[in-house]
VEXSE-507651 format. One record per residue: residue in three letters; x, y, z of N, C-alpha, C, CB in turn. Coordinates in pm, whole numbers, plus 32768, in hexadecimal, padded with zeros to 4 digits. Glycine has a CB too. Layout:
N
alaXYZXYZXYZXYZ ...
***
This chain:
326
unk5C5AB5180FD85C29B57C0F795BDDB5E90FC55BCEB53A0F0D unk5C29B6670FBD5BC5B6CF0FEF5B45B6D70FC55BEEB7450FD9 unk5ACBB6CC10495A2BB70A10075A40B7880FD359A7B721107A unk59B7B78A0F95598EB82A0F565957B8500FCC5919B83F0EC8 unk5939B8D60FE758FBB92C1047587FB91110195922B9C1104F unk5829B8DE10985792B90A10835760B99110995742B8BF10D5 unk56FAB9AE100E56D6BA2B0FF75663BA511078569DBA330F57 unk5662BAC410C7560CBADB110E5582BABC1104561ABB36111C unk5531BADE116A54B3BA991159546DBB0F1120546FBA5511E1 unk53EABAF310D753B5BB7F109D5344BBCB10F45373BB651006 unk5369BC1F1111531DBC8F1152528EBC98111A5367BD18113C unk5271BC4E10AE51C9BC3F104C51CBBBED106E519BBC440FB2 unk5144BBD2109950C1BB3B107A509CBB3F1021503CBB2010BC unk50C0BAA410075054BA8E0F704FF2BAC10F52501BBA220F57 unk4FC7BAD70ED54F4BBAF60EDA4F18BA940E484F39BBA70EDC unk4E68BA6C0E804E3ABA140E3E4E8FB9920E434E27BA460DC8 unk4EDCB9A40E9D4F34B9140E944FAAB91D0E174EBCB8840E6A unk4FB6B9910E265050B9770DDB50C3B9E20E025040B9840D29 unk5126B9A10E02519FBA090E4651CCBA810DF0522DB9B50E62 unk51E9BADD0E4A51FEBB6F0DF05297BB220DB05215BC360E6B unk529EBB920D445327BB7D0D2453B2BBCA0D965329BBBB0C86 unk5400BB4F0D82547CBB850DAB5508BBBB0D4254A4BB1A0DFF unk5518BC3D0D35559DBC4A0CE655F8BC650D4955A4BCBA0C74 unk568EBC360D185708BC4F0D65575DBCD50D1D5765BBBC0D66 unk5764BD410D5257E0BD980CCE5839BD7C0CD55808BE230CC1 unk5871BD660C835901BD380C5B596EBD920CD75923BD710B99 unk59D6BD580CC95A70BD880D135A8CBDFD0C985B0EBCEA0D1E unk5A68BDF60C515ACBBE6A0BF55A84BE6F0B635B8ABE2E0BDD unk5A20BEE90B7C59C9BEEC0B2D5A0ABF530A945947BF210B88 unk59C5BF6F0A4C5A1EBFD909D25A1CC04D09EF59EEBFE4093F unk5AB6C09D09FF5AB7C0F90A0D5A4AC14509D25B1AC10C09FA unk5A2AC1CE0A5559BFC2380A015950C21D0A6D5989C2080941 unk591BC1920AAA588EC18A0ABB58BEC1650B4C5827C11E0A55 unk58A8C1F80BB558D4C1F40C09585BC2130C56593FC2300C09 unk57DCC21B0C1F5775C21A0C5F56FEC1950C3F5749C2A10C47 unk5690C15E0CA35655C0ED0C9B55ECC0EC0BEA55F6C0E60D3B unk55D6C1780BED5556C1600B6E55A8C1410B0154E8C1F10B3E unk562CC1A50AE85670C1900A8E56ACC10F0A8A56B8C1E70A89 unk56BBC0B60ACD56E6C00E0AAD568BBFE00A965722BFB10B0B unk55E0BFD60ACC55B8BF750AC85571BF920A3D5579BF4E0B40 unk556CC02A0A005555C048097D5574BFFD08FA5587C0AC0974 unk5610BFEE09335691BFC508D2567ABF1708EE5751C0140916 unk563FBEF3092B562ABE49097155ACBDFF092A55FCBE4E0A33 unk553DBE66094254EBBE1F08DD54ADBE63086F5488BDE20918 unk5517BEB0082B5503BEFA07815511BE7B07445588BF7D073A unk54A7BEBA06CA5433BE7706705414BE1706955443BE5D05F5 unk53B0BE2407095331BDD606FA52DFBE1107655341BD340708 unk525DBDD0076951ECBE1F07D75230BE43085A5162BDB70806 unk528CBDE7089E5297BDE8090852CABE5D094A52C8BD8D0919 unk5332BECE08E95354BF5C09235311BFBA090B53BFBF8C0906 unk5295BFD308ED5220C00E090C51DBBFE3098951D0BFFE08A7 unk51B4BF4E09AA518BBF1F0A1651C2BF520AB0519FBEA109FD unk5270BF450AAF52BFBF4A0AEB52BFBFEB0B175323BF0A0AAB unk52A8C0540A8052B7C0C70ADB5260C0FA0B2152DCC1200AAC unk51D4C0D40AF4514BC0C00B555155C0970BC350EDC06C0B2E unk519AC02A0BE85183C0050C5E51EAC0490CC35183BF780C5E unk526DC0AC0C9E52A2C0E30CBE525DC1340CF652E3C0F50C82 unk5220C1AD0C9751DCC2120C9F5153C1FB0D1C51B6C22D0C07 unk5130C1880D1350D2C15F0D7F510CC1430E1C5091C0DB0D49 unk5178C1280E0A51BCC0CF0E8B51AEC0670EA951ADC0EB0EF5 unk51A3C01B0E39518BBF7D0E4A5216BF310E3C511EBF420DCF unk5262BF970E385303BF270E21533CBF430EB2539ABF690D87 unk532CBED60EDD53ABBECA0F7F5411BEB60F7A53A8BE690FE6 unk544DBED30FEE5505BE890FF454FEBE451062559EBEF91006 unk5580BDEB105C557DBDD611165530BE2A116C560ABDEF115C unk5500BDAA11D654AFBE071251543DBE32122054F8BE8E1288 unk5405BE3411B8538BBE6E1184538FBEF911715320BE5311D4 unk53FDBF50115B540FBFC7115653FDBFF0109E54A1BFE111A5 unk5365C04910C2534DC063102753DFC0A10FC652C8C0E11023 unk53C1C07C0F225459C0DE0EEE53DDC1220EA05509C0870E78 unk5445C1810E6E5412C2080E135475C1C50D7C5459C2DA0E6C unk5455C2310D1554CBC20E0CCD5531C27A0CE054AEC1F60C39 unk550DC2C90D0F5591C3300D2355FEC2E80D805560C3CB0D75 unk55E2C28A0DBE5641C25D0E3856BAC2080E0655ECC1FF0EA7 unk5705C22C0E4057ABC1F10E0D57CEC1660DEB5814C2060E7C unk57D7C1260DB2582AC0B10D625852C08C0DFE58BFC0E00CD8 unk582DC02E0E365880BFE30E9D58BCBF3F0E3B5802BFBE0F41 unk5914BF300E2A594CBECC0E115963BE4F0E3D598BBEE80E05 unk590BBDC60E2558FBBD550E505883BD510EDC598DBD270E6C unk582FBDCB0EEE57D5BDC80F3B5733BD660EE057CCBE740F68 unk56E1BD3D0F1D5671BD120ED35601BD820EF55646BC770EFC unk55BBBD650E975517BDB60E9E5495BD580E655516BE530E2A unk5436BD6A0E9053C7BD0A0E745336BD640E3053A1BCB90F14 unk52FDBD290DD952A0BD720DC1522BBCEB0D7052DFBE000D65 unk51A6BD1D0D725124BCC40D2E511DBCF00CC35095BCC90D66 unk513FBC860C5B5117BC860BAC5098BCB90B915110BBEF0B63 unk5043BCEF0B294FC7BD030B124FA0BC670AD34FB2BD8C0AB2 unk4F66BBFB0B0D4F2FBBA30B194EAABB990A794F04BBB20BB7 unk4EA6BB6B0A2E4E6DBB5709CF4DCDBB2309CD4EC0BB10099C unk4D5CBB5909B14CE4BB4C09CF4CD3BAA909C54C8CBBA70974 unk4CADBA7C09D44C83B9D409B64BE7B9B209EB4CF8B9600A1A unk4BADB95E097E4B36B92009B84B38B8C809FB4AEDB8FD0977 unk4AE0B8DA0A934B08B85B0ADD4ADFB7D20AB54ADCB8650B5C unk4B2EB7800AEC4B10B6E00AEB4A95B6D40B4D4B9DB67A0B27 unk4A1EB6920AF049BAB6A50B6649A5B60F0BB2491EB6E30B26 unk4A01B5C90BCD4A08B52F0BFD4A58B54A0C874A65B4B90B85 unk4A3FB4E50CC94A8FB4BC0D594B03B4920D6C4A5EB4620D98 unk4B69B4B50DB14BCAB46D0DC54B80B4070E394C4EB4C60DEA unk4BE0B3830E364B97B33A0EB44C36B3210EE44B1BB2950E94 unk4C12B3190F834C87B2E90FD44C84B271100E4CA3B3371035 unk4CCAB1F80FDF4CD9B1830FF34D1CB16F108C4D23B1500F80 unk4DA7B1A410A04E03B1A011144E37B1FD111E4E5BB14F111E unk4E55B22011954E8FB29F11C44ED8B284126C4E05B31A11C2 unk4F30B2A9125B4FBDB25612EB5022B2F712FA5064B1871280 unk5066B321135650C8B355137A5134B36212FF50EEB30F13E9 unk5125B2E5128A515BB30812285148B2F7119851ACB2EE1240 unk50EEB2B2118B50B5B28F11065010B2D8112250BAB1C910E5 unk4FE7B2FE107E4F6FB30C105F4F5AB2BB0FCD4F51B3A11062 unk4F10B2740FD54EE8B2460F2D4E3AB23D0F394F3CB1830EF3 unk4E31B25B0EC64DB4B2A50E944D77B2640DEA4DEAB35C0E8B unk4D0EB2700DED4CEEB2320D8F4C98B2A60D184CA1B1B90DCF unk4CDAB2B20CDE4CCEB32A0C7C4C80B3540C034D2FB3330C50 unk4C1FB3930BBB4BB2B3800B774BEBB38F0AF64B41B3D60B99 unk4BB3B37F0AA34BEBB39109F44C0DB40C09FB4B7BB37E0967 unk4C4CB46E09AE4C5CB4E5096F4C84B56309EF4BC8B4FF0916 unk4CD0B5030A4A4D1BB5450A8C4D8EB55D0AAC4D05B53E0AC2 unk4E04B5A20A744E84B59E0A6E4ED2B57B0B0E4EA8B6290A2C unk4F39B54B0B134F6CB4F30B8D4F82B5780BC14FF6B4780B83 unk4FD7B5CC0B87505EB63A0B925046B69D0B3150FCB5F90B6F unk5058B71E0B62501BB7980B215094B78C0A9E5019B8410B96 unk506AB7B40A5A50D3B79D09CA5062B7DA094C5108B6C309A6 unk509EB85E08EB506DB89E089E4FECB8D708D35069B85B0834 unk4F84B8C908734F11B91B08C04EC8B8C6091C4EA5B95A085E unk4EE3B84D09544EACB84209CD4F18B8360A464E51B7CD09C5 unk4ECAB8900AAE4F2AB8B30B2F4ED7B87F0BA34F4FB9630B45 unk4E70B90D0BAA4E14B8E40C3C4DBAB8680BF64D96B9820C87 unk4D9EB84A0B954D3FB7EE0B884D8CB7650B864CE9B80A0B0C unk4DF4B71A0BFA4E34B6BC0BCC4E34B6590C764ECFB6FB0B7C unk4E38B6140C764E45B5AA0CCA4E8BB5E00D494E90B5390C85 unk4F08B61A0D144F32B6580D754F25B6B20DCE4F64B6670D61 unk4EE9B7340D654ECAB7A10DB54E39B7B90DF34EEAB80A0D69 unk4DFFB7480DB64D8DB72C0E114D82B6F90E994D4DB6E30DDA unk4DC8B68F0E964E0DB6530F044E27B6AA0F6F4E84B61D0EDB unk4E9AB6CB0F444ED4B72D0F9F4E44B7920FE84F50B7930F35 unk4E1AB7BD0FAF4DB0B82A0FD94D58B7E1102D4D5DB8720F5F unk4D2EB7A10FEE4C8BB70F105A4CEEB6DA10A94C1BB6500FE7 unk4D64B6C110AD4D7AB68611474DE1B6D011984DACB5E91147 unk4E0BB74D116D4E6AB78211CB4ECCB75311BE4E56B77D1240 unk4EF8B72F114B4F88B6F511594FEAB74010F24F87B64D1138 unk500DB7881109507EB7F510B050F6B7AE107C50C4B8761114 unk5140B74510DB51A5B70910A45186B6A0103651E9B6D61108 unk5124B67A103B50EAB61A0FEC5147B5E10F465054B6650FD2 unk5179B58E0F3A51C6B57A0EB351A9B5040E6F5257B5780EC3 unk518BB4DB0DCF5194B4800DA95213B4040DAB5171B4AC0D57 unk51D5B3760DC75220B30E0DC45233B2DF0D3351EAB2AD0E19 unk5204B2F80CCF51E0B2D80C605189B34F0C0B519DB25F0C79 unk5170B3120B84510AB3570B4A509DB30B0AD25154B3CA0B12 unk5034B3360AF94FA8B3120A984F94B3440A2A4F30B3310ACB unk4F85B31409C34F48B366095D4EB0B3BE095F4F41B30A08F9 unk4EB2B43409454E48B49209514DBBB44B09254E6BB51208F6 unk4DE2B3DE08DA4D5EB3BD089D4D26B34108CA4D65B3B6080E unk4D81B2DE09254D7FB25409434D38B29209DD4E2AB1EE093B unk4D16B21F0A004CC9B22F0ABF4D14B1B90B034BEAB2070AD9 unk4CFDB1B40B8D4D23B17D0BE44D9CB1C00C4E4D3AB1150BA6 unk4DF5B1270C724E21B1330CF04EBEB1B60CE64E45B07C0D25 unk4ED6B20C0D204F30B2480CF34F7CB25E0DB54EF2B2D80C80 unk5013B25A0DAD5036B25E0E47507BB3090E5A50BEB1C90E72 unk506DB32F0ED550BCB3A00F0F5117B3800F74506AB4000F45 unk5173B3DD0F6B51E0B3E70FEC518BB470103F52AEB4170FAD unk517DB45110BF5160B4A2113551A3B50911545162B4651199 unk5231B4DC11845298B502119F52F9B504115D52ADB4E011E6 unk535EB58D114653C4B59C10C65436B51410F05423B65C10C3 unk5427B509116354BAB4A011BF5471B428116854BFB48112B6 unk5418B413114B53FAB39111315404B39B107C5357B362117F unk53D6B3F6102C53BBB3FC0FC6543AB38F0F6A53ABB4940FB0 unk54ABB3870F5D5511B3470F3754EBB2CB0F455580B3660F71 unk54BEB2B90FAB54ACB2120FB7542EB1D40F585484B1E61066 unk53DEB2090F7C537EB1FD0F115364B1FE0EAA534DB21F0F0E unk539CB2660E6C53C6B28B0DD2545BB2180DB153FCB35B0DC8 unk5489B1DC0DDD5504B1680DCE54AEB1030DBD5574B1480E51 unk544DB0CC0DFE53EFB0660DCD53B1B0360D6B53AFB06A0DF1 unk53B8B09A0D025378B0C30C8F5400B0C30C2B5322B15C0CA4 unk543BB0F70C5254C7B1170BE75524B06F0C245542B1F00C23 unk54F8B0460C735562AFA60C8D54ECAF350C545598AF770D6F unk5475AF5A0C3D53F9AEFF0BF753E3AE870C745433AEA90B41 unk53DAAEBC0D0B53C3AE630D7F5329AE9A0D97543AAE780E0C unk52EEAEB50D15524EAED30D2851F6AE780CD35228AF6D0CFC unk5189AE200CE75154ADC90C9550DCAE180C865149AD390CC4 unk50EEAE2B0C19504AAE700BBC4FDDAE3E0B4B5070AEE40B69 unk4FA8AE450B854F47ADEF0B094EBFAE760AE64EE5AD270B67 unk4E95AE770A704E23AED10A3A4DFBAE6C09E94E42AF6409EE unk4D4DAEB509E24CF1AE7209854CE3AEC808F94C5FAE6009CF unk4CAEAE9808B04C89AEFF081D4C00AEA607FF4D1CAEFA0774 unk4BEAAECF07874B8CAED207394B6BAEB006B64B79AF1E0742 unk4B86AE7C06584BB0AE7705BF4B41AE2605864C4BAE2F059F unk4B50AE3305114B1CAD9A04B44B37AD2104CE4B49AD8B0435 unk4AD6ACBD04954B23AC2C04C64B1EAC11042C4AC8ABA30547 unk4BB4ABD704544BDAAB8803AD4BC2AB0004004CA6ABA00349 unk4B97AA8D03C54BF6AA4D03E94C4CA9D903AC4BCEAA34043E unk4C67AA19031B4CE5A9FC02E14D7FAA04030F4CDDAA3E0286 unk4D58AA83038F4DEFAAB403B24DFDAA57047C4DF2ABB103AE unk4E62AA0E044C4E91A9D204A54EC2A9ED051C4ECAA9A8047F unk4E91A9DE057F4E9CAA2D06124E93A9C606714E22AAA00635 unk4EC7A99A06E94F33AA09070F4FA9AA2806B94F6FA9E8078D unk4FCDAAAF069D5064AAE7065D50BDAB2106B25059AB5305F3 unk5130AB1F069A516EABB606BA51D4ABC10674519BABDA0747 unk51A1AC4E064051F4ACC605D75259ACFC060851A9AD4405AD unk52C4ACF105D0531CAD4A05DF533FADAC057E5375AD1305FC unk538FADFC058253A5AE7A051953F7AEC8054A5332AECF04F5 unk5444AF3504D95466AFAA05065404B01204F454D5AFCA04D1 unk53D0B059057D5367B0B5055253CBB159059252AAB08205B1 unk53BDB1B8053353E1B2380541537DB29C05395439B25104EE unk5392B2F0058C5355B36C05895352B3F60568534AB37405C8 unk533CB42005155384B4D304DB5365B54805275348B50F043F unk5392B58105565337B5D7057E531DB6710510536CB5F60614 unk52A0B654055B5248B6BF04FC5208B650049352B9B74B049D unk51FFB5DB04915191B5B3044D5157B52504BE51C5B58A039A unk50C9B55904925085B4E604DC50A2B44904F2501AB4E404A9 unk50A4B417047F50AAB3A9047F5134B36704A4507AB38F0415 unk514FB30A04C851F3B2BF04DE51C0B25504535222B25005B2 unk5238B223045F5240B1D503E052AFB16B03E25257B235036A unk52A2B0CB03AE5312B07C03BD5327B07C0362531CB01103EB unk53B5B05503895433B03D030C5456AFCD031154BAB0890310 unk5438AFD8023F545BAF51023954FAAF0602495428AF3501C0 unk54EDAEA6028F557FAE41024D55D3AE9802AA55BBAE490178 unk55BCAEB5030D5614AF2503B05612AEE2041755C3AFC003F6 unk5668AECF047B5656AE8F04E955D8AE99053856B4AEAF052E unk55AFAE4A057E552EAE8805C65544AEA2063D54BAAE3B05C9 unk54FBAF06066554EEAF6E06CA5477AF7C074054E8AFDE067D unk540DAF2F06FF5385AEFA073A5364AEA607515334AF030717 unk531CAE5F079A52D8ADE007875251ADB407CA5331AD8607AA unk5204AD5807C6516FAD7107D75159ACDD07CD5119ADDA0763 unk510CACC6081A50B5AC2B0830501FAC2F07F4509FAC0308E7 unk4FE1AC3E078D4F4DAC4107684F0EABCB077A4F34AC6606E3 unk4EACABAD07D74E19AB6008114DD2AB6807B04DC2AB9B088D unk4D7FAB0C07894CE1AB2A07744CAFAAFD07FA4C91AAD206ED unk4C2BAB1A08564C03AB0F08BB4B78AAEE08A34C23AB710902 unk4B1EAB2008484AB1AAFC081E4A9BAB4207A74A54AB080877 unk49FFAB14077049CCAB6E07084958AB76071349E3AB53068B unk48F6ABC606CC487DABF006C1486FAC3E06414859AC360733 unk47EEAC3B05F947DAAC9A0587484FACC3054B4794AD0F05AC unk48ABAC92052B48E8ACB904C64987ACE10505488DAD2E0480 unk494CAD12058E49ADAD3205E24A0DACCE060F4976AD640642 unk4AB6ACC4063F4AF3ACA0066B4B25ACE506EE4B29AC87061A unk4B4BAC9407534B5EACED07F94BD4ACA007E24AECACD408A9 unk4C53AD0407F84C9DACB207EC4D42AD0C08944CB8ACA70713 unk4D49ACB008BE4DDBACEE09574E3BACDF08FC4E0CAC770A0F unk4E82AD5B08FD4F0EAD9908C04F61AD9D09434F00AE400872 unk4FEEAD65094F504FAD5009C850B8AD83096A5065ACA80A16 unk50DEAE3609A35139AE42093051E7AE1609965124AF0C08DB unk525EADD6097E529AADCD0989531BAE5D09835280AD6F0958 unk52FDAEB0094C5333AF19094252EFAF96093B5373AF0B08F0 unk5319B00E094552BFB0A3095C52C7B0D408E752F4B11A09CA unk52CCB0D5087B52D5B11D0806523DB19807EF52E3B09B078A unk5274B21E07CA51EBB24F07A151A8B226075951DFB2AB077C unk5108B214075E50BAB1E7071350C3B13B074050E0B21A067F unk510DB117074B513EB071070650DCB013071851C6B023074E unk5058B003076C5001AFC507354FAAAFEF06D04FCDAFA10780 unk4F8AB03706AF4F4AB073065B4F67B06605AD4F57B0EB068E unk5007B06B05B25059B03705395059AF96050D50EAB05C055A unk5053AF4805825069AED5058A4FDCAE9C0559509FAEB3060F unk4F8FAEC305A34EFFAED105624ED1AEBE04DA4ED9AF450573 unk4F01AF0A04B14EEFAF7B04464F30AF3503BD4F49B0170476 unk4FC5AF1904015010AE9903904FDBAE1803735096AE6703BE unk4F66ADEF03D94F5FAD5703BF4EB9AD7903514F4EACDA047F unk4E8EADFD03394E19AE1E03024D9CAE3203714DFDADB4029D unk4D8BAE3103E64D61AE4804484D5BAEB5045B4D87AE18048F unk4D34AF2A04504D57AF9A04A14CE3AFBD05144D6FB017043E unk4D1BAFF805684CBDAFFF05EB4C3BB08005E34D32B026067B unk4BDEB00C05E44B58B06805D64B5EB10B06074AE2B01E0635 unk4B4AB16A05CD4B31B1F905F54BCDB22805D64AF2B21106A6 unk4C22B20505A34CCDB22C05B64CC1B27E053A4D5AB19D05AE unk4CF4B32C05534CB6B38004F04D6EB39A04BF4C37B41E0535 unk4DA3B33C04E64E42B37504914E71B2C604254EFDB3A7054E unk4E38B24A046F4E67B1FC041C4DDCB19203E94EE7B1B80466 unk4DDDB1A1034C4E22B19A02EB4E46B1E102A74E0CB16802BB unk4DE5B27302F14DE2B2E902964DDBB35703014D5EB2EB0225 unk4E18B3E602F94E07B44503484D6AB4A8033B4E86B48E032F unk4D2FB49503904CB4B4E003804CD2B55203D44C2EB49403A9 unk4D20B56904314D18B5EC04564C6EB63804B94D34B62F03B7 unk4C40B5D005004BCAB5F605454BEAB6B005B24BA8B54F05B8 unk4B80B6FC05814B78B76E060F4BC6B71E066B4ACAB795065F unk4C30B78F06D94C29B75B07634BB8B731078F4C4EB7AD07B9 unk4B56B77907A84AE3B76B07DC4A50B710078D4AD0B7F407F4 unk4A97B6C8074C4A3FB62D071B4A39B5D3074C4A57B5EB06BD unk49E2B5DC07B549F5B535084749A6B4E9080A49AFB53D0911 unk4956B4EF07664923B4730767498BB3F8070D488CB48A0729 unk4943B3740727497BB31307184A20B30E072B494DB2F306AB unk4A3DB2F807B94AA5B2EF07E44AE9B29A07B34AA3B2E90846 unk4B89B29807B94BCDB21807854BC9B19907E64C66B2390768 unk4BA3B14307BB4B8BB0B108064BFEB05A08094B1DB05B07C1 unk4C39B0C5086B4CAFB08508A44CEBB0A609474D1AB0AB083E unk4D10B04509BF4CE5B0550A314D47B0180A574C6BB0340A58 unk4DB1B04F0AC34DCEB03C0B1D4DEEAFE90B804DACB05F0B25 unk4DA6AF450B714D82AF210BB34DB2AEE30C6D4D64AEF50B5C unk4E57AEBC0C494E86AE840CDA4EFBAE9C0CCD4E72ADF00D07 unk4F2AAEFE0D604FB7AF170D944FD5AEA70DEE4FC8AFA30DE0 unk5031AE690DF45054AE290E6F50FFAE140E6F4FFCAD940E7A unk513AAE1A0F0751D3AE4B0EDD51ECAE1B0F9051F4AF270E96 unk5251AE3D0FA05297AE3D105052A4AED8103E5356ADD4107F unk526CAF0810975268AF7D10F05308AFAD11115212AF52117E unk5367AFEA10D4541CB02C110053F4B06C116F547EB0AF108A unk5384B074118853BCB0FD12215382B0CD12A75366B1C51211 unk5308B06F129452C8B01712FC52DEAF74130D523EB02912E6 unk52ECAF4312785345AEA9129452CFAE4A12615379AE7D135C unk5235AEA3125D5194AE841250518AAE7511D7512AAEEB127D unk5162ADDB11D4510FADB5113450ACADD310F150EBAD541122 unk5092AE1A10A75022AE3E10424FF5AE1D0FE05023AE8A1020 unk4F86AE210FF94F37ADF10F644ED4AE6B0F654ED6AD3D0F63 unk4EB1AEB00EE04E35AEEA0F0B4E01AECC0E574E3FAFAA0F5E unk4D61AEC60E5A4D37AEF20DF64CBCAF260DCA4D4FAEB30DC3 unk4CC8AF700D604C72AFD50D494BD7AFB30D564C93B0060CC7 unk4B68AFFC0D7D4AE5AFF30D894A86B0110D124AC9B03F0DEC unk4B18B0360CE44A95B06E0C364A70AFEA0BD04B07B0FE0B98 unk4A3BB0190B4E4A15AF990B124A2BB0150A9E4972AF2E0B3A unk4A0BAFB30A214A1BAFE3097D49C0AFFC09804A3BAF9B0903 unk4970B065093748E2B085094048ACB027088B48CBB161094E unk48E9B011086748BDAFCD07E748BAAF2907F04924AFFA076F unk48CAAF0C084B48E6AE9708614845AE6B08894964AE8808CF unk480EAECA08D04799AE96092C4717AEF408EA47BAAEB909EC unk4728AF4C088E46EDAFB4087F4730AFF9081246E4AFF408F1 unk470AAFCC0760476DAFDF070D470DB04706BF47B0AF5706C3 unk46B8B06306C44645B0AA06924657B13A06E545ADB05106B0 unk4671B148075F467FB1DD07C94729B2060799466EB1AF08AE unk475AB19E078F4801B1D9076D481DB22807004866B16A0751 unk47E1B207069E478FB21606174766B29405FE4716B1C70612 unk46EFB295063846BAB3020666470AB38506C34658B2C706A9 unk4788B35D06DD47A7B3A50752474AB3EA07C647EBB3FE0722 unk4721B38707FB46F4B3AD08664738B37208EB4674B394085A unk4763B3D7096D47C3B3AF09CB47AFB31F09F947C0B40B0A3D unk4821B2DD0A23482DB23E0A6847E3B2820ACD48D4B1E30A99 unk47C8B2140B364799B22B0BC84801B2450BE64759B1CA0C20 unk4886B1E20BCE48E9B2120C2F4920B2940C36494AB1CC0C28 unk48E3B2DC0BA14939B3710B7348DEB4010BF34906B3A00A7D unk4854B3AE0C4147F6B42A0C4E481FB4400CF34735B4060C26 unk483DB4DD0D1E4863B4E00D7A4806B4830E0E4877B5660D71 
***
């Protein structure tokens, strides 16, 4: 099978840790638009972005190969690329730490604070795991092996190197990764544990919540612990067997449990981005897998703790974990 051509390298550095965009022009664009402003006009009509676009024209912020600024007067080259930086969306920062657990020639995994997105996606970009990353350690290639939920903490892995990224990200999609997280909930203890739930859980997009279906094959699955209790509280290790969005949280959620601070299940509350108090009490807790690119066994796990667990009155209160203060 013939490869595709790899697209040149971009003449921009990231900035804030995120890559400019790359467009390709087409081989055979619509007659008429034989100059650059006039396509890229016609490319992103109705919506913000061809206003943006002719700004950054007008500035000289759009390159081509070689880093050679374009104008828009300049000619339609056909199947050439050009690169240019999005206007990046204000965001309040995450005022918590990333922590770095391991770091090798090809892996980084890191242990990640509540209310920090893994991967820039909608309005968070620079404020995300990634593009932080990238920036505090110099590492531009930097790519997720996986992904965290914005609102959960703990252990989350990177690929170093793009040569390696496949392998890593296969670990995750072949389920040769053993994960275990802690939560937080009520203690029944009417409800019989150890369980594990299965279900079909789906996701819509454009609405928050996922949701199972009833009487559908299942698609998820989940091992629920109780581990201890206190005040009212249950600590309970979730080993989910499958990656579904949300899917502990649902699973949770179905047995009447739902996980302390969880502002989408049973009900959508819709918190500010910028509401770090009472985090969701749910964590991360242990990666451990065989290493595809070194042959090296791993275990790692997270250093954080539930802040309600030890301190249910400050969580409450929203006032930061220790582990949250830089």
């Amino acid at each position: 099978m013939r490869r595709r051509a790899q697209p040149p390298p971009s003449p921009l550095p990231q900035r804030a840790g995120i890559d400019p965009v790359r467009l390709r022009l087409p081989a055979d664009p619509d007659p008429g638009r034989t100059d650059l402003g006039t396509y890229l006009a016609a490319h992103y009509a109705g919506g913000p972005g061809a206003e943006a676009v002719a700004r950054l024209l007008a500035a000289g912020e759009v390159v081509g190969e070689g880093g050679r600024v374009l104008h828009a007067r300049d000619p339609y080259q056909p199947g050439t690329h050009l690169w240019f930086h999005r206007d990046l969306p204000a965001e309040a920062p995450v005022p918590f730490p990333i922590r770095v657990l391991h770091r090798d020639a090809h892996l980084l995994v890191v242990d990640k604070p509540h209310f920090l997105a893994t991967t820039p996606r909608g309005s968070h970009v620079t404020q995300t795991a990634l593009a932080r990353l990238r920036e505090e350690l110099d590492l531009p290639a930097l790519s997720p092996a996986h992904r965290l939920d914005r609102l959960t903490a703990g252990l989350v892995m990177f690929s170093v190197r793009p040569a390696d990224r496949g392998a890593y990200q296969l670990l995750f999609q072949d389920r040769r990764v053993h994960k275990e997280y802690e939560a937080l909930a009520a203690h029944d203890p009417s409800i019989a544990l150890p369980r594990t739930l299965r279900s079909r859980i789906e996701k819509t997009r454009g609405v928050i919540a996922a949701a199972e279906v009833p009487d559908a094959v299942p698609n998820a699955e989940s091992l629920i612990e109780l581990t201890g209790t206190a005040g009212g509280l249950g600590r309970y290790r979730l080993t989910p067997r499958t990656g579904r969005t949300h899917q502990l949280r649902v699973h949770m959620n179905s047995l009447g449990l739902p996980i302390l601070g969880d502002p989408v299940y049973p009900r959508v509350t819709d918190p500010a981005p910028d509401d770090y108090r009472r985090p969701l009490q749910l964590l991360a807790r242990v990666l451990a897998f065989t290493d595809p690119v070194t042959g090296a066994a791993h275990r790692f796990e997270s250093g954080r703790t539930l802040q309600a667990w030890h301190d249910r009155a400050a969580w409450e209160a929203g006032t930061p974990a220790e582990d949250d203060r830089a």
